[in-house]
BASE-617710 format. One record per residue (C-alpha): x, y, z; residue in one letter. Coordinates in Angstrom, 2 decimals, decimal comma, m for minus. Layout:
<r><X>X</X><Y>Y</Y><Z>Z</Z><rest>a</rest></r>
...
% end
This chain:
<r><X>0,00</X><Y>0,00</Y><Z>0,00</Z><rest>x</rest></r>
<r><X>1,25</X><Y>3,06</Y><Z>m1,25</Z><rest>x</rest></r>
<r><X>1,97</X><Y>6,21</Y><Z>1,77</Z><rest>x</rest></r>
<r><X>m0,49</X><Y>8,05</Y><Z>0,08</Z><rest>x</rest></r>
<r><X>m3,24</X><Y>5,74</Y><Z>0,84</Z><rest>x</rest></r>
<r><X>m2,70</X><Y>6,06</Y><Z>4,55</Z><rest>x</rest></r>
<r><X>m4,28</X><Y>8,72</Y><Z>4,72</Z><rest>x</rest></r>
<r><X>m8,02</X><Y>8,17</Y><Z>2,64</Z><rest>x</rest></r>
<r><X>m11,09</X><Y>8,80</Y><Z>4,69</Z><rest>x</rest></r>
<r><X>m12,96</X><Y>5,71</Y><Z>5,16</Z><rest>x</rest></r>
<r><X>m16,67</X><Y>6,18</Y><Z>3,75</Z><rest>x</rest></r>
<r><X>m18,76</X><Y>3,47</Y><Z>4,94</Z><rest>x</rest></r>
<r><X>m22,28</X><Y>3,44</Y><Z>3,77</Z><rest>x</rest></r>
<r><X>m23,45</X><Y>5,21</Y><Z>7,23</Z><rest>x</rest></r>
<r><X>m26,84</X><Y>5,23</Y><Z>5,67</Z><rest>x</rest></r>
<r><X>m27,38</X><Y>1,76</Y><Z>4,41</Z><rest>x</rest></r>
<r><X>m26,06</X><Y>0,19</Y><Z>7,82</Z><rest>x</rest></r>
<r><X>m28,79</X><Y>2,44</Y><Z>9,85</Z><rest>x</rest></r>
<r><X>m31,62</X><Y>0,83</Y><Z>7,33</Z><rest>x</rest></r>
<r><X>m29,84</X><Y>m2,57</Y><Z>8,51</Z><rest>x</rest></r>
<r><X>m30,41</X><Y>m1,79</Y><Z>11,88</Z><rest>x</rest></r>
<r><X>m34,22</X><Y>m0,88</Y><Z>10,75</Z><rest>x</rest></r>
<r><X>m34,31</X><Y>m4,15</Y><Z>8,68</Z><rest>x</rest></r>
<r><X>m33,71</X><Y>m6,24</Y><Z>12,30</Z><rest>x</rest></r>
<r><X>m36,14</X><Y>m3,74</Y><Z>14,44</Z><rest>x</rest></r>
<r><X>m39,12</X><Y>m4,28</Y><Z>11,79</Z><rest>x</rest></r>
<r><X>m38,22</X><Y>m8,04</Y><Z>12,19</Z><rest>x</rest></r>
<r><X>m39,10</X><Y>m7,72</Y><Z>15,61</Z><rest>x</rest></r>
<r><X>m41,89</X><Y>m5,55</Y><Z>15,50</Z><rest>x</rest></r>
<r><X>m43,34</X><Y>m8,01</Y><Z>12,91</Z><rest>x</rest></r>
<r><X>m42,55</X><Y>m10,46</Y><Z>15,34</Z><rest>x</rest></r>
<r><X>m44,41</X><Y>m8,31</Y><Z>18,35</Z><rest>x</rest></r>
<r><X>m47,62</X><Y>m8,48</Y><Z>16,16</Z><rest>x</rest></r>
<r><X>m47,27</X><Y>m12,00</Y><Z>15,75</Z><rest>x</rest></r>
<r><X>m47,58</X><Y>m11,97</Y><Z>19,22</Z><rest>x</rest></r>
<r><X>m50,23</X><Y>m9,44</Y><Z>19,97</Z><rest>x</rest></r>
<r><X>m52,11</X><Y>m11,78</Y><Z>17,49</Z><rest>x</rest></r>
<r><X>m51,73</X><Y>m14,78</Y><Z>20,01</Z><rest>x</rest></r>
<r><X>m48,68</X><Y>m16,23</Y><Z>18,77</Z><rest>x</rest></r>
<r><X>m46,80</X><Y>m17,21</Y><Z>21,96</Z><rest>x</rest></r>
<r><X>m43,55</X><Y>m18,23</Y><Z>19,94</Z><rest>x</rest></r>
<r><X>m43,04</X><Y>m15,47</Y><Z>18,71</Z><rest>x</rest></r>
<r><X>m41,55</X><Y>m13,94</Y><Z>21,90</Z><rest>x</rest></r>
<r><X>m38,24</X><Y>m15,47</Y><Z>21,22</Z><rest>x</rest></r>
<r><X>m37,91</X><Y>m14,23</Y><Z>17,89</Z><rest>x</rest></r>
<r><X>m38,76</X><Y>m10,99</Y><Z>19,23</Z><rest>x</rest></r>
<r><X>m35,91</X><Y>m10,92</Y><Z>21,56</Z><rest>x</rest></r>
<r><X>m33,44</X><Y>m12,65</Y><Z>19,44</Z><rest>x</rest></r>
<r><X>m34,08</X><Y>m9,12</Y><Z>16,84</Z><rest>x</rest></r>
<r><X>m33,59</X><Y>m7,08</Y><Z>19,79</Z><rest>x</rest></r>
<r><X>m30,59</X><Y>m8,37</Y><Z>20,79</Z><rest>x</rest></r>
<r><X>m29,22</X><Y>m8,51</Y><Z>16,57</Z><rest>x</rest></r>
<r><X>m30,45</X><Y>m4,79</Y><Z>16,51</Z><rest>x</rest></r>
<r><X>m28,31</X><Y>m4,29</Y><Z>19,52</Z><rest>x</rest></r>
<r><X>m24,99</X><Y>m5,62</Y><Z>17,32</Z><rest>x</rest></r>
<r><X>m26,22</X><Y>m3,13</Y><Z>14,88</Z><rest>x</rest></r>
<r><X>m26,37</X><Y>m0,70</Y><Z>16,60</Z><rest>x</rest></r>
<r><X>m22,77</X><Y>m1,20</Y><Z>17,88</Z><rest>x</rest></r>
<r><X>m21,37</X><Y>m1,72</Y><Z>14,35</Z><rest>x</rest></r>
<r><X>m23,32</X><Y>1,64</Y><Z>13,22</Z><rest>x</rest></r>
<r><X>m21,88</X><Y>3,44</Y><Z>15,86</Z><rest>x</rest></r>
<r><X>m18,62</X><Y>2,03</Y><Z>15,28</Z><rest>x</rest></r>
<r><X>m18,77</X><Y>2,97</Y><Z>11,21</Z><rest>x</rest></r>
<r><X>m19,73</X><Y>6,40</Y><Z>12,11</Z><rest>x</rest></r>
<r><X>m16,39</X><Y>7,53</Y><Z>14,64</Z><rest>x</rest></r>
<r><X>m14,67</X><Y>6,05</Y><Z>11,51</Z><rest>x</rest></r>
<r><X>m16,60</X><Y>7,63</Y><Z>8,65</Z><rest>x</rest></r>
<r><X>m14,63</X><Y>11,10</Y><Z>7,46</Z><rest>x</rest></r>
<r><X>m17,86</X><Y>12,52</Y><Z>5,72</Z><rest>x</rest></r>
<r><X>m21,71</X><Y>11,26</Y><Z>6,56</Z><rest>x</rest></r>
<r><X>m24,46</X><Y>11,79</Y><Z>4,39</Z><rest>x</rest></r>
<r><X>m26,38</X><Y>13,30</Y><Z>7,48</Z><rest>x</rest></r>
<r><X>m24,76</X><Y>14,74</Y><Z>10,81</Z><rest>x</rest></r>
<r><X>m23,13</X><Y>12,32</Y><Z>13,12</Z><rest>x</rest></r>
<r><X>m25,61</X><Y>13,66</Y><Z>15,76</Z><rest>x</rest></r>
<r><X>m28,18</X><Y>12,73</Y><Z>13,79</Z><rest>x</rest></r>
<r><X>m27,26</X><Y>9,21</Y><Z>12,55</Z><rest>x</rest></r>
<r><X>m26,84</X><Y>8,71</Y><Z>16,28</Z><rest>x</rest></r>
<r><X>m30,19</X><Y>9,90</Y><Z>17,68</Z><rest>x</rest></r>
<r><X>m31,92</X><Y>7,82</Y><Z>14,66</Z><rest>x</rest></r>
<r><X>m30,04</X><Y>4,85</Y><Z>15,46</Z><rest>x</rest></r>
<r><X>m30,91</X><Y>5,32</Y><Z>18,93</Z><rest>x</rest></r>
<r><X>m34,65</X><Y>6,08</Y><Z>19,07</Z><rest>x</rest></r>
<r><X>m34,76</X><Y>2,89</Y><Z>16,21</Z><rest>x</rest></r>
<r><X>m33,03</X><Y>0,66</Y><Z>19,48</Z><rest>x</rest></r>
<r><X>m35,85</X><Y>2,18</Y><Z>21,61</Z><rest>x</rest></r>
<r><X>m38,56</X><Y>0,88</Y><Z>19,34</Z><rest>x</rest></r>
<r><X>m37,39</X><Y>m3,17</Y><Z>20,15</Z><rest>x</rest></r>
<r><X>m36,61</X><Y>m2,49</Y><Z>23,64</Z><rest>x</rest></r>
<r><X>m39,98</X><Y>m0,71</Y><Z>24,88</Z><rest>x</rest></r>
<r><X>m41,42</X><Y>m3,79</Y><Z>22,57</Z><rest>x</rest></r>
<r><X>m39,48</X><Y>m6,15</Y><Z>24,55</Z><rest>x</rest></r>
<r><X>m40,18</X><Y>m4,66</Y><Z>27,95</Z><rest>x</rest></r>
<r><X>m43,83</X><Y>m4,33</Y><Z>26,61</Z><rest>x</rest></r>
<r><X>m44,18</X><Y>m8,61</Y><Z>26,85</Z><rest>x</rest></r>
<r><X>m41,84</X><Y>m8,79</Y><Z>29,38</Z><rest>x</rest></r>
<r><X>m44,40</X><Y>m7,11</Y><Z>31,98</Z><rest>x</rest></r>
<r><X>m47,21</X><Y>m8,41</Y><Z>30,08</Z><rest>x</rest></r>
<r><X>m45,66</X><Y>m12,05</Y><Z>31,01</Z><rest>x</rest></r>
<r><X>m45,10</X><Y>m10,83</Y><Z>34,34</Z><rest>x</rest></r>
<r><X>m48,73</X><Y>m9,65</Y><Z>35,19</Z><rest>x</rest></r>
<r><X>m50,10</X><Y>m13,21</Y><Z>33,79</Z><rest>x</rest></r>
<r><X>m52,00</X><Y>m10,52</Y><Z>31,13</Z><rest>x</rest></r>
<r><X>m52,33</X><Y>m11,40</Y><Z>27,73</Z><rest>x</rest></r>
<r><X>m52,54</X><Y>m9,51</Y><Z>24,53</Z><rest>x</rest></r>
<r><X>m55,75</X><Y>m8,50</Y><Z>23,66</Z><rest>x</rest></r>
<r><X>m57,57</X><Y>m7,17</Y><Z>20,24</Z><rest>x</rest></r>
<r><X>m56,61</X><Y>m3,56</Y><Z>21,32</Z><rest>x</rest></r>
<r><X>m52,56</X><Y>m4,62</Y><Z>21,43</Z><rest>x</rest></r>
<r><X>m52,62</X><Y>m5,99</Y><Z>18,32</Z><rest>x</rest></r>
<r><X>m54,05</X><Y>m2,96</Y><Z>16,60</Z><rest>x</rest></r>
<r><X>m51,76</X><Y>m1,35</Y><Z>18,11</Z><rest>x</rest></r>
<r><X>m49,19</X><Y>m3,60</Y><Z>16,98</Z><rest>x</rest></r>
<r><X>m50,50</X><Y>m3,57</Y><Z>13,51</Z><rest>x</rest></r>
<r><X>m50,27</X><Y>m0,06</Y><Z>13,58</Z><rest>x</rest></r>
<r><X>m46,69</X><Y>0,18</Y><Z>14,91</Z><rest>x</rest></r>
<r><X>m45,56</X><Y>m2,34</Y><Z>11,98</Z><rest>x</rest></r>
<r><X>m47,20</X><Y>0,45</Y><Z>9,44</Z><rest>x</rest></r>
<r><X>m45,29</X><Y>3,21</Y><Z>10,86</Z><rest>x</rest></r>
<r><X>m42,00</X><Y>1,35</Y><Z>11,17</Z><rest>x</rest></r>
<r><X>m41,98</X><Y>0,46</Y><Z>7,06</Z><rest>x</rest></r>
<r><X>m42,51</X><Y>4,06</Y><Z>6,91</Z><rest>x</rest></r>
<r><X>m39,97</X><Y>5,20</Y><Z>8,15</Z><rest>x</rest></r>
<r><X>m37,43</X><Y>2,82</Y><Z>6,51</Z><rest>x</rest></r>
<r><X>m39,01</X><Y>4,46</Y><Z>3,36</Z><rest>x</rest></r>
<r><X>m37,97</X><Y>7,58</Y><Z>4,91</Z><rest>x</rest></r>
<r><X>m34,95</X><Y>6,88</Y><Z>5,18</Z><rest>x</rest></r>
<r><X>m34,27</X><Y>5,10</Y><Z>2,08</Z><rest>x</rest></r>
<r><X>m35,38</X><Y>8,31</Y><Z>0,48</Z><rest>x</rest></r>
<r><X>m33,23</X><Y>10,59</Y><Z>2,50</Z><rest>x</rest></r>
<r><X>m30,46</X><Y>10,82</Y><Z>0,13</Z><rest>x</rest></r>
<r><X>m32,04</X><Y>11,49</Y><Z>m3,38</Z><rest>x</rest></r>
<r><X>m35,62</X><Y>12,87</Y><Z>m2,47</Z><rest>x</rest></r>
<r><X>m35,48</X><Y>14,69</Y><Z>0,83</Z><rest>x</rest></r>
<r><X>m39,03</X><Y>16,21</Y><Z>0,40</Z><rest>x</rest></r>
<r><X>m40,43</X><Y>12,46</Y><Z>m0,03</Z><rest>x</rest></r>
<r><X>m38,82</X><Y>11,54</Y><Z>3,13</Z><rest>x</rest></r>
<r><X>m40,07</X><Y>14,18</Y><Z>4,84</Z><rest>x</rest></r>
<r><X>m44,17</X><Y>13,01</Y><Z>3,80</Z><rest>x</rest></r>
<r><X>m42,38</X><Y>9,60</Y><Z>4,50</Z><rest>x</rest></r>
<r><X>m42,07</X><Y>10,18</Y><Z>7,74</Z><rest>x</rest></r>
<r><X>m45,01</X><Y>12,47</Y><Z>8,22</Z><rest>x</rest></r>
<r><X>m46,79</X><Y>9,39</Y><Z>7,20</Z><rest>x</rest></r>
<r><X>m45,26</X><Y>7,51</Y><Z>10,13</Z><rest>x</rest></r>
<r><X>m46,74</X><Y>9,91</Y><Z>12,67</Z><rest>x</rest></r>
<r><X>m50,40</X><Y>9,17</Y><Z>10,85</Z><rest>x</rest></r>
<r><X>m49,72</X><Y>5,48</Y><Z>11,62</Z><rest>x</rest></r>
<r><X>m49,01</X><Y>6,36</Y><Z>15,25</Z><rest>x</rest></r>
<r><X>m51,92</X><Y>8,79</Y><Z>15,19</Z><rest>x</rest></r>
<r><X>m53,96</X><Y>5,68</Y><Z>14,05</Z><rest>x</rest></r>
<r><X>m52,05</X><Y>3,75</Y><Z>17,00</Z><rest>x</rest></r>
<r><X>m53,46</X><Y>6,38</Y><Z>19,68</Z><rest>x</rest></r>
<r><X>m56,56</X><Y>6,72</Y><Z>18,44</Z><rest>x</rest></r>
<r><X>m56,81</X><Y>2,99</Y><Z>18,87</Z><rest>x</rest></r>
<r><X>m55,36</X><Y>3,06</Y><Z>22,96</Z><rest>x</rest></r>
<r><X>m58,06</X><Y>5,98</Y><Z>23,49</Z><rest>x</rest></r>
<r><X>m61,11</X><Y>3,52</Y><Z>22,67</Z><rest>x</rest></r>
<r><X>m59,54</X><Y>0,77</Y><Z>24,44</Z><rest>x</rest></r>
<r><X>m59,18</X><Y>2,84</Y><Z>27,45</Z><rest>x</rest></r>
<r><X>m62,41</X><Y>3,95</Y><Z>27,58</Z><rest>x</rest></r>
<r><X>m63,27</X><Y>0,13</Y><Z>26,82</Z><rest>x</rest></r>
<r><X>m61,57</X><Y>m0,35</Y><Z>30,40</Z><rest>x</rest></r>
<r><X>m64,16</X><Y>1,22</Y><Z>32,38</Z><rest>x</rest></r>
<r><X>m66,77</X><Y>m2,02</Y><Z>31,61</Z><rest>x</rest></r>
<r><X>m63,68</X><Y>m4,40</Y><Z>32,95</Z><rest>x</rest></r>
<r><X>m65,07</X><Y>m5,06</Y><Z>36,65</Z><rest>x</rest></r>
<r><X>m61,97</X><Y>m6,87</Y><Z>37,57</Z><rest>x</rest></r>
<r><X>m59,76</X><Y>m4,26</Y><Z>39,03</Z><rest>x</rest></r>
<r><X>m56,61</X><Y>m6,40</Y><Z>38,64</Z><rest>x</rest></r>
<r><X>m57,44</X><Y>m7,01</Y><Z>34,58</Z><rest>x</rest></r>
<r><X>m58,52</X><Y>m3,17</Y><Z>34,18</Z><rest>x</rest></r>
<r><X>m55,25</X><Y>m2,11</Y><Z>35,91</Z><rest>x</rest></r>
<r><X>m52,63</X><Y>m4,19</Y><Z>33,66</Z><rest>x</rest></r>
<r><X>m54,48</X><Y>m4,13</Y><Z>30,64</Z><rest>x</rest></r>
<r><X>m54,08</X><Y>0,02</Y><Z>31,00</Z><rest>x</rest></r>
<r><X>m50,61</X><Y>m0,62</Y><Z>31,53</Z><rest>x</rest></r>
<r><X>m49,59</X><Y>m2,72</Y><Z>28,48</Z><rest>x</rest></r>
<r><X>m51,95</X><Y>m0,03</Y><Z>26,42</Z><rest>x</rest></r>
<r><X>m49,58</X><Y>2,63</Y><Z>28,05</Z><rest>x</rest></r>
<r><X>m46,57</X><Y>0,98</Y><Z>26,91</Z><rest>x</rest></r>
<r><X>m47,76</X><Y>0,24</Y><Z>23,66</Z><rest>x</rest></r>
<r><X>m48,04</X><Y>4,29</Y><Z>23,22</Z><rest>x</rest></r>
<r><X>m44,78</X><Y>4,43</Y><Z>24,13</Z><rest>x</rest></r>
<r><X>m43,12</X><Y>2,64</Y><Z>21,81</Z><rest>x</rest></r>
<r><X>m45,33</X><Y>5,05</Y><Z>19,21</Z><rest>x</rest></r>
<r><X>m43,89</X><Y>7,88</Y><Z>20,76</Z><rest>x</rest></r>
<r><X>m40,34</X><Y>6,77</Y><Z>20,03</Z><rest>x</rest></r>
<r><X>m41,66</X><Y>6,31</Y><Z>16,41</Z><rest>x</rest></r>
<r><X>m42,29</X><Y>9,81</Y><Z>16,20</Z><rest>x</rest></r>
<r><X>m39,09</X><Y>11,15</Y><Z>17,71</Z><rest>x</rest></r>
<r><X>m37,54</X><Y>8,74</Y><Z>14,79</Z><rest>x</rest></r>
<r><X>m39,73</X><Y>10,17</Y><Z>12,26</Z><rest>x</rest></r>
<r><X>m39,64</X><Y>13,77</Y><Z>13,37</Z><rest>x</rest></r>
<r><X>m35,54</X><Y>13,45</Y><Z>13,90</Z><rest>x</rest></r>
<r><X>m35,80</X><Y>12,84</Y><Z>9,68</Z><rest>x</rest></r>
<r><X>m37,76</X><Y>15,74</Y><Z>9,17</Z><rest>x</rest></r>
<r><X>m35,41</X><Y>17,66</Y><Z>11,47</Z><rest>x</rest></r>
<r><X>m32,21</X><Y>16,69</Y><Z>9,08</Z><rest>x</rest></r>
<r><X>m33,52</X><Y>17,33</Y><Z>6,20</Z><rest>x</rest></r>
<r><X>m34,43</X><Y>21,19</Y><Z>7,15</Z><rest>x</rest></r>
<r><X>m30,83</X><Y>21,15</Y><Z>8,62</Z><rest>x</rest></r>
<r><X>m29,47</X><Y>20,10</Y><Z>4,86</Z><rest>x</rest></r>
<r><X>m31,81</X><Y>22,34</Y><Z>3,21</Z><rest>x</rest></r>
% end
């Protein structure tokens, strides 16, 4: 190797291996509907992608402190990559408690679910489109938020559904699996709206 090679910036495809990341995380959320459907088995796949998104997470992370020059800000690929980690962990914690509580998924949490799976293809849309059509990942994204909009919409009428539950125990951990459920919407939209965010940064 020539001298004057020591000294080329690495450019590794910052971009692709943050959609890789995705690619395991809607795995898993695909898996988490499975089991909001009544699919029991399909609580190990859902931790086996959460612990693979964790390795690429690690190997993003490690590509970006290499990279020279990133097609979006280091900050950003980092908070993306981050709030994509949240998504399989809240999921994760989500069935954890729900085992825990002896409370099983109902119809409500696999709407939910549903919903969540919608949102999460959106955004690796999004992100596909980043780099040639920044305005369509923008809507991308925007459309992401819908899906969690839809998501909400749904917890609100299963929540009021609640009140007619006359077992406290039932009414009490059914509310929170519906809570947690939200919250893995709301790190959907902190994903979604961290796109929109670096695209107005770029523009």
């Amino acid at each position: 190797m020539s001298p004057s090679r020591w000294f080329l910036p690495e450019t590794p495809d910052v971009l692709g291996l943050l959609r890789a990341q995705l690619a395991v995380t809607i795995e898993g959320v695909d898996a988490f509907a499975a089991w909001a459907g009544g699919d029991e088995s399909a609580v190990d796949a859902l931790r086996a992608a959460e612990r693979r998104g964790d390795t690429a997470k690690r190997t993003l992370l490690g590509a970006l402190r290499a990279a020279f020059v990133t097609p979006l800000e280091p900050e950003d690929v980092f908070t993306l990559s981050r709030g994509i980690d949240w998504i399989l962990d809240y999921a994760r914690d989500l069935v954890s408690e729900s085992e825990a509580m002896a409370s099983p998924p109902d119809p409500v949490i696999a709407e939910m679910a549903r919903r969540l799976g919608e949102a999460v293809r959106h955004i690796d849309r999004a992100l596909g489109q980043l780099a040639g059509d920044p305005e369509a990942a923008i809507e991308t994204a925007d459309a992401a938020i819908e899906s969690v909009g839809e998501l909400e919409r749904t917890y609100y009428r299963g929540m009021a559904a609640l009140l007619d539950v006359e077992d406290r125990s039932e009414r009490i951990a059914r509310r929170e699996l519906y809570r947690r459920s939200v919250r893995i919407g709301e790190a959907v939209i902190e994903v979604s709206e961290r796109i929109v965010y670096a695209v107005v940064k770029q523009s």
